[in-house]
Each structure stands twice: as structure tokens, then as C-alpha cells.
N, C-alpha and C positions, 0 to 999 in steps of 0.2 A: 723690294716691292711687297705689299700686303697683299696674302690671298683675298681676291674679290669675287663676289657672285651678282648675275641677276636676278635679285628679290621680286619674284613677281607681287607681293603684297605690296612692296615701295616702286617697281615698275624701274628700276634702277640699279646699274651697278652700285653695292654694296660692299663695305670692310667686312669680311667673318669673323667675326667674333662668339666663340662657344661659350656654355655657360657656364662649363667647368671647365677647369684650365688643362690644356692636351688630352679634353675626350669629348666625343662627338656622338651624341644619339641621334640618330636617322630612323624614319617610317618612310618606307618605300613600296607605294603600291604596287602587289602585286599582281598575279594572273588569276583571270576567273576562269578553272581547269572545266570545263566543258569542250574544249576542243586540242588539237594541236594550236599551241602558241605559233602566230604570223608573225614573219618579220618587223612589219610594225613595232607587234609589243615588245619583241625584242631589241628594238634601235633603241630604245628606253632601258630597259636593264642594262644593254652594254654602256651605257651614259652612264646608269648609276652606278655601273660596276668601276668605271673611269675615275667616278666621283668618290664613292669608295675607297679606291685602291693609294688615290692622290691624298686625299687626308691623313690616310696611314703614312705614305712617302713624307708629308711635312711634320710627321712627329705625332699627329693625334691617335689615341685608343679608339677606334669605334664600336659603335654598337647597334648594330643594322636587322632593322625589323620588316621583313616581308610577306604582306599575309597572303595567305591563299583561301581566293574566296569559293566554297565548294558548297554554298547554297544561296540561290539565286533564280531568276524565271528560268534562266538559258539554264542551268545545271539540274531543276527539277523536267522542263522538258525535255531534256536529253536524256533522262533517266528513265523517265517515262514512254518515250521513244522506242530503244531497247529494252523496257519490259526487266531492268534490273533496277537494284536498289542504290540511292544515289552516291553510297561509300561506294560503291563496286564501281559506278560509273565514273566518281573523279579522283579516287586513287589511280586511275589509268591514264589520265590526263596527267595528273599528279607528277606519274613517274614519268611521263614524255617529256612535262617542263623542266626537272632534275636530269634527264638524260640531255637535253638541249641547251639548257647550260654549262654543263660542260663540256660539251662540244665547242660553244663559242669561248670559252677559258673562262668565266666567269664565275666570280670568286663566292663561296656559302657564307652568304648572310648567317650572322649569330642563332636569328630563329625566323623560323618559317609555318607560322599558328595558323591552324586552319577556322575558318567562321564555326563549323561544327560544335568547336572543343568549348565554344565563347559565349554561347547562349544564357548563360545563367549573368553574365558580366555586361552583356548587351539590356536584357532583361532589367537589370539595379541603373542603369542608366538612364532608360527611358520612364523607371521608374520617379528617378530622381530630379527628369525635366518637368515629370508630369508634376513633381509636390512644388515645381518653382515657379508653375502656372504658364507653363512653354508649350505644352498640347492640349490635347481637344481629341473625343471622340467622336467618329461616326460609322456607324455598320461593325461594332465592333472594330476598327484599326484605328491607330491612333497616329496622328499627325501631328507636325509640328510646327508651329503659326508663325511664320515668320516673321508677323510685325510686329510681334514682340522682341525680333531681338534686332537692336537700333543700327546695327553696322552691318547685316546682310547685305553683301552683294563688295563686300572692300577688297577680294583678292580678284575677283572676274569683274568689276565696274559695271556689274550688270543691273540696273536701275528697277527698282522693286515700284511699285505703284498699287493705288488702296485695292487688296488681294481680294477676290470674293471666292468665299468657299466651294463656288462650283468649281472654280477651276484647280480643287483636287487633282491627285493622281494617282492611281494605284500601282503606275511601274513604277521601277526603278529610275529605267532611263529617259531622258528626255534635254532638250537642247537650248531652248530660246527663252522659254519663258519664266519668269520669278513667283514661283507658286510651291504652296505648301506641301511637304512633303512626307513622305509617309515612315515611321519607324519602326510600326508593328502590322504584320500582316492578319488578320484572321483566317482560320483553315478554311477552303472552300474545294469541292468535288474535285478543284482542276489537280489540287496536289496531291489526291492520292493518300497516302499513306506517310507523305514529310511533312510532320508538323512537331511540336512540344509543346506539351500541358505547361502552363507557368502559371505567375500569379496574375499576366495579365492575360492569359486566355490561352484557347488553345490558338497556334500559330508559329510563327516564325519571324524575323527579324527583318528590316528593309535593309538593303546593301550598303547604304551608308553610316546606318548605327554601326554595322559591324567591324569599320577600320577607326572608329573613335573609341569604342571601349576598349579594343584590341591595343590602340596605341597608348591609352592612358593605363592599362595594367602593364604593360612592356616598360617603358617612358617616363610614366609622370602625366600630371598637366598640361606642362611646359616642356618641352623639347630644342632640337636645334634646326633640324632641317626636316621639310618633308618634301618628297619628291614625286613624280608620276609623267604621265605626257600630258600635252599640252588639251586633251581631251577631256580630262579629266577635272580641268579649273573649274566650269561648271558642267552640272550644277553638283559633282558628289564632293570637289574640295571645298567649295563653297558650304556645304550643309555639314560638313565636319566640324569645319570649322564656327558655322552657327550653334550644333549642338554640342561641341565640346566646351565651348568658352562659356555656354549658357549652363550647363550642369557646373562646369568647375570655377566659377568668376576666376578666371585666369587665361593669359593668350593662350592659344595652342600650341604653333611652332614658328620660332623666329627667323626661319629663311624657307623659301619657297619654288623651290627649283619643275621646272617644268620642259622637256622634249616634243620636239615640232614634231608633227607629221612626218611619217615616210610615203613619197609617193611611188609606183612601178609605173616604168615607161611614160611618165608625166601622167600618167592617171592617178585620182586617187584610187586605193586597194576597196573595192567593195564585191562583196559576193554575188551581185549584180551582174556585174561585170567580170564575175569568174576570176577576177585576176587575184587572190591570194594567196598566197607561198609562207608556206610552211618551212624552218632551216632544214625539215627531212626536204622537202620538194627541193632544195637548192642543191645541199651534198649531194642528191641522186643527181646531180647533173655533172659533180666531177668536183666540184668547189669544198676545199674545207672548211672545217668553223672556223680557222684561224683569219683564210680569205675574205667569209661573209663578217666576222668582228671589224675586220681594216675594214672592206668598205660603210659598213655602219658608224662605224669611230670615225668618219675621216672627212665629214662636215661637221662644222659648228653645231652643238647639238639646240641651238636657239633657230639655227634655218630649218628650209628642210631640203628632205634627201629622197633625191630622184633615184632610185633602185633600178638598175639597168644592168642588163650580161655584158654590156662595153665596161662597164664599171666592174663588176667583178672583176673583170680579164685584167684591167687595169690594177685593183687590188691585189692581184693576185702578182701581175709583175712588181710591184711596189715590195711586196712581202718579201719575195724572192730575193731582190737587191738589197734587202736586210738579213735574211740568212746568208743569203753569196758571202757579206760584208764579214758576217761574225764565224762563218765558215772561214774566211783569210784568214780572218785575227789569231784562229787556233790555227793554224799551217801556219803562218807567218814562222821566219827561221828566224832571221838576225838582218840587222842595219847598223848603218850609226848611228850614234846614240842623238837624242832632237833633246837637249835642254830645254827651248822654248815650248816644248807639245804639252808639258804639264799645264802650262797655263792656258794653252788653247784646250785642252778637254777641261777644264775650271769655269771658263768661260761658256763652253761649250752646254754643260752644266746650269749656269746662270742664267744663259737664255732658254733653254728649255723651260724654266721653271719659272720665266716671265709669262713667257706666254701662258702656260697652266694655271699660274697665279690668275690672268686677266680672265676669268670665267670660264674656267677651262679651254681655251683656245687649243682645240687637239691640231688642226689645220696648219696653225703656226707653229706647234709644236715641232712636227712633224717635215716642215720646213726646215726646220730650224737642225733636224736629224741629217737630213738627206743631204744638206749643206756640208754637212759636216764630214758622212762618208764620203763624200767625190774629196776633197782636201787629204782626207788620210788613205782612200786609196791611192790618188797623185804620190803622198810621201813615201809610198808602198811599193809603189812601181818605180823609184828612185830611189830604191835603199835607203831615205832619209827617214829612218827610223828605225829602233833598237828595241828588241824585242821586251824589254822592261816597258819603255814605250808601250807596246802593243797589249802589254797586259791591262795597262792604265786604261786605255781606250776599252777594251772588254769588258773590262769590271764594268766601267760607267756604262755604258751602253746597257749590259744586264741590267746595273741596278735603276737605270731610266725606264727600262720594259718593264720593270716588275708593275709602274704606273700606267703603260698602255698593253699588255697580255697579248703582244705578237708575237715574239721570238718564242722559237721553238729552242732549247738550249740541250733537251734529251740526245745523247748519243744515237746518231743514225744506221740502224741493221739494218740488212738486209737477210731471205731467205736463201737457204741452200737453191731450192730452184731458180730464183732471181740471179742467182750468181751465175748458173750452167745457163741460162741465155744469153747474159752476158759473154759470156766463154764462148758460146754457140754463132754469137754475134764476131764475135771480133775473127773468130777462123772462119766464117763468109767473107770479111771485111778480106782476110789474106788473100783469101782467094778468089777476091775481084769478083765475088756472087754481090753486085750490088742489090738484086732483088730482094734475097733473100734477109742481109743487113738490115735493107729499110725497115721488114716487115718485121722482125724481130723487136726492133726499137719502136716501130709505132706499138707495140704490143709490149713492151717494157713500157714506154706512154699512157699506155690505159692502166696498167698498174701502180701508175703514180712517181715513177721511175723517172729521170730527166738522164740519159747519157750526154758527157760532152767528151769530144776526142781532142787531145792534144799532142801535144810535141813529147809529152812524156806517158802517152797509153789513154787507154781509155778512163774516165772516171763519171761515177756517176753521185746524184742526190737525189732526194725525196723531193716530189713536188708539196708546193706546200699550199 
């Protein structure tokens, strides 16, 4: 089966096809560092981390472009807010989305270019729409006329109609309507002290000139895929795409991948309504990234995903029945030897990588796993399998993870004082202090600790 995607530009599953043979260049939007990154934007990276990670498993070189947008309305009011200067305000941001990525295991993009570095390339851009008779000034900013360029509106279907110049815009953002947009700001009182002397004025850049120059010096003209949430189709992938094709007479990028919304508790996440979470606000609850990546990966990233504490909890059992699993595989001692298992982890194999093939299907994938551990722990707990056997199963299963960033495969310590609880614990256990037992272990429990007691002593794991 052929890797396939849905091409939101074709509205259809599509063949991928890259434009060099085994390498893939990707432009992946990223975070505008004015706050802690919400789970939200993060159900989106861990997709394109997914996406990422699956291209490399099928053979392809990638080459992944994330920009971080670090000038903008929200990053100059935030800056201004606190009364520092906007490097000091979004390097702070900067390093919470770098620390929060790895938390979630999510893999470093090749480069991660700030808007800052890009002024002079944004600058030659807008210059270069402006000599091709694409903009128009007023009030000093210059905008870009939409009804010059004849296929506005072909990735969002959003139907353009005769534009009258009042209906400008001086933000950035905005939602419904098909209107001219703006690519150069002029300085005015509100910003203070951010702006840049250029050839076209004093001022600064609109947010969406900034991910088309950004990706055309990274890239090229032409690309392979570009990715973002579902948020972002209009109007800034939309006006990418009209100003990049309009300087370069050439497409932009041939696949167009897009992530749904995440809702909490069937609300959508709005600041209105108080309800957004940050992955710090989740780990303070006891969750790790490993936890919040599974339940983020673990709907079709074209639905969307209802964010709920049942759902973690659930996530988090889900996690654990995959470490338990690759915890046997290494303790597993000897069986007899299973001729037939080679071909069921082969097969095993095969379907995993239909379902991934079919637009990423993590849901089936993931099925397709969990099927697989109850079968070989059945053969597990019937000695019907030989520890050759058991390596086969291991290997594959690692090298299936390395596509979805669950397993934990780090050898598990513990501290000296974890151990004297433990110790502390088991001589209550002797001596029939059941009080004392519990409270040990619920308090091994908040340290992340799981004891289970058996036939052969106590043993314990990390929660994961």
C-alpha cells in the first residue's frame, strides 16, 4: 500500500509523492512565543512530530522547518505589559516551548528561525510583490490586493467577492471574511520602540509575510508539504500561499496537512472561559509528557479530541500496558521455540504500517499493537515461545515506537531513599502493621513509584 495523505488543497486522500526521490521538505508552523504554549498547539506538533517521525520510518531524509514567530500584536503587547524589551520577553517563551517539547518526546526540527533574524528577506519580498503590481499603499502599510491574484481562496474555498478597500485590516488575525491583507506595518505610538528602518519605512512585517519568506529561503519556491492546525487554513495559509505563488510564479507546497481542534471537557479552550492548559498545568497534576503525547496521538489527527482527566487516566493505563509488555519481553526467560511467530511479528509489521500508510491512522495503528500484545502475552504465559522469539517481538515493537514516542526503553533507577521505603514497607507488610504498609505505598504513589506484590517479593515500576 502507498503512503497516502489528506491534501486539504485536493480535499482528498492523496498518493505522496516527494519531489526528490527519499527526501522530504516540510514547513511547519510554529508557536507565537508570547505565552506558554496550550495543549491545543500542541496536539498539532505531536501530529507533526508523528508525521515527521513516519516519513523517516519509510525511508525519507527530512528536512523540517519550524518557525517561531517572536513579533507580532500579542508579542509586542506582552512586552510592553512587562515593561521589557521583546528579545527578553520571547526568549522566555522561547525556552518553555523547547522545554515542553521535550517533555512530550517530540523530535528537533532541523531549524527553528525566529521572524526577528528574517526582516531584511521579508523586506525583498514584499518588495518584489510590490514591482509585480500585487500591493497598494495607504497610511504608509502596504497591502495586498487580492483580486489580483485569480485563485485566492483554493485551499480554504472561501469565496472572495468585488473587495472594497474599506474593508482593510490592520491585524493580523481575523476569521470569515476574504479582504486585503496587510504585509507591512508602519511604526505607530502603540509599538514603542519595535520597529526597523527599511527601504520600505520605518515598521515591521505582517505575520504572514513572515512564514513565506522564512520558507522560501529554508525550501525553495516549491516544497513538499506544509502543515499547521486546522486554524490556520484561513486566512494566514491561505495568504501564504497567495503571496508566495504571486512573487515566485510557482506553487508553494504540494501537500497540505492540517490538525482539528482540541476541545476540554467538550468545551472549546477559550480564555473566556478560563479553561486553558498549559502541559506545565497538566504534569502539575501528576501526568507525564509521555501520558499527555498518548492521549493527544490517540485520535485521528483529522477529528477532533475531546481533552478530558477520564482520558488521561485512560492514556495513562493504555501507556503502562505497553511498558508492562516490553518490561516481560526483557525478563522473559525461555519457552519453546514458535517457528510460526516470525511471520506473525512480519505481519504484525504490515498492518501497522497500513494503517500509517492510510493518513496516518494512529487509532488503527494502535489497535493494531494492542492486538498484538494480548496474543503474545497469551504465548507468554504458555511457554509457547522462546526467547529468540522474544527478542524478535522487542526489536519490532522498539523500532514501531521510534514512529509513535511512547515507550520509555531508559533503564529504570531508583533512589537510595526509595529503596529504604520500600525496605520500610515490606517489614510493616511482616509485621502485619497494615496501616502503616498502605501509607508507605500511597506515598511511594506520589513519587511516581507503582509497587506490585507477588508470589516471588515485592517489585516495583515507575509510573509512567
Amino acid at each position: 500500500m502507498s503512503l497516502k495523505f489528506f491534501n486539504t488543497l485536493e480535499r482528498k486522500n492523496v498518493e505522496f509523492k516527494s519531489i526528490e526521490p527519499n527526501k522530504v521538505q516540510m514547513y511547519t508552523c510554529g508557536p507565537t512565543v508570547y505565552d506558554y504554549g496550550h495543549i491545543g498547539n500542541f496536539r498539532t506538533f505531536v501530529f507533526q512530530d508523528i508525521l515527521r517521525r513516519y516519513l523517516k520510518y519509510k525511508g525519507y531524509e527530512v528536512t523540517q522547518i519550524m518557525n517561531l514567530t517572536d513579533v507580532d500584536d500579542k508579542t509586542i503587547k506582552g512586552a510592553q505589559l512587562e515593561g521589557i524589551s521583546l528579545k527578553k520577553f520571547t526568549e522566555r517563551y522561547t525556552k518553555a516551548f523547547f522545554e515542553d517539547r521535550d517533555t512530550l518526546n517530540i523530535e528537533q526540527a532541523e531549524q527553528y528561525p525566529k521572524a526577528t533574524n528574517y526582516i531584511a528577506e521579508m523586506v525583498k519580498m514584499i518588495m518584489k510583490l510590490t514591482e509585480k503590481g500585487y500591493t497598494y499603499q495607504n497610511g504608509g502599510a502596504i497591502y495586498f490586493d487580492i483580486s489580483k491574484f485569480k485563485n485566492y481562496g483554493k485551499l480554504s474555498g472561501i469565496k472572495t467577492q468585488e473587495t472594497s478597500r474599506r474593508s482593510r485590516i490592520k491585524k493580523d488575525e481575523y476569521k470569515d471574511e476574504a479582504i486585503d491583507f496587510i504585509l507591512w506595518k508602519p511604526w505607530n505610538k502603540n509599538d514603542g520602540d519595535i520597529f526597523w528602518k527599511t527601504k520600505l519605512g520605518k515598521g515591521r512585517p505582517g505575520w504572514h509575510t513572515e512564514c513565506s519568506a522564512i520558507a522560501n529561503l529554508y525550501l525553495g519556491p516549491l516544497f513538499d508539504i506544509h502543515s499547521g492546525g486546522v486554524d490556520l487554513i484561513f486566512p494566514h495559509h491561505e495568504n501564504e500561499i497567495a503571496q508566495s505563488e504571486a512573487a515566485n510564479d510557482s506553487k508553494f507546497a504540494n501537500y497540505w496537512l492540517h490538525a482539528e481542534h482540541l476541545i476540554l471537557d467538550g468545551e472549546k479552550m477559550s480564555k473566556s472561559l478560563k479553561n486553558i492548559y498549559s502541559v506545565r498545568d497538566i504534569t502539575k497534576k501528576g501526568y507525564s509528557g509521555r501520558t499527555i503525547r498518548y492521549l493527544l496521538a490517540s485520535a485521528h489527527y483529522r477529528t477532533q479530541l475531546n481533552f478530558t482527566d477520564a482520558g488521561l487516566k485512560q492514556a495513562e493505563s493504555s501507556l503502562e500496558r505497553l511498558q508492562d509488555f516490553i518490561r516481560r519481553l526483557k525478563n522473559f526467560e525461555d519457552g519453546k521455540n514458535n517457528p510460526e511467530l516470525t511471520n506473525k511479528v512480519q505481519e504484525f509489521s504490515r498492518m501497522f504500517e497500513a494503517e500509517m500508510d492510510n493518513d496516518l491512522n494512529i487509532p488503527g495503528a494502535l489497535s493494531v499493537i494492542f492486538d498484538f500484545l494480548k496474543d503474545i502475552n497469551r504465548l507468554m504465559d504458555m511457554k509457547e515461545i522462546s526467547r529468540v522469539n522474544v527478542d524478535d517481538v522487542y526489536n519490532t515493537m522498539i523500532r514501531l515506537d521510534k514512529v509513535l514516542g511512547f515507550i520509555n526503553t531508559s533503564e529504570e533507577k531508583i533512589s537510595e531513599k526509595i529503596k529504604e521505603l520500600i525496605i520500610h514497607r515490606e517489614e510493616a507488610r511482616r509485621s502485619k502493621d497494615w496501616k502503616k504498609s498502605d501509607l508507605i505505598r500511597d506515598e511511594l504513589l506520589k513519587k511516581g513509584i507503582i509497587l506490585e506484590d507477588t508470589l516471588d517479593g515485592v517489585k516495583w515500576k515507575k509510573k509512567q
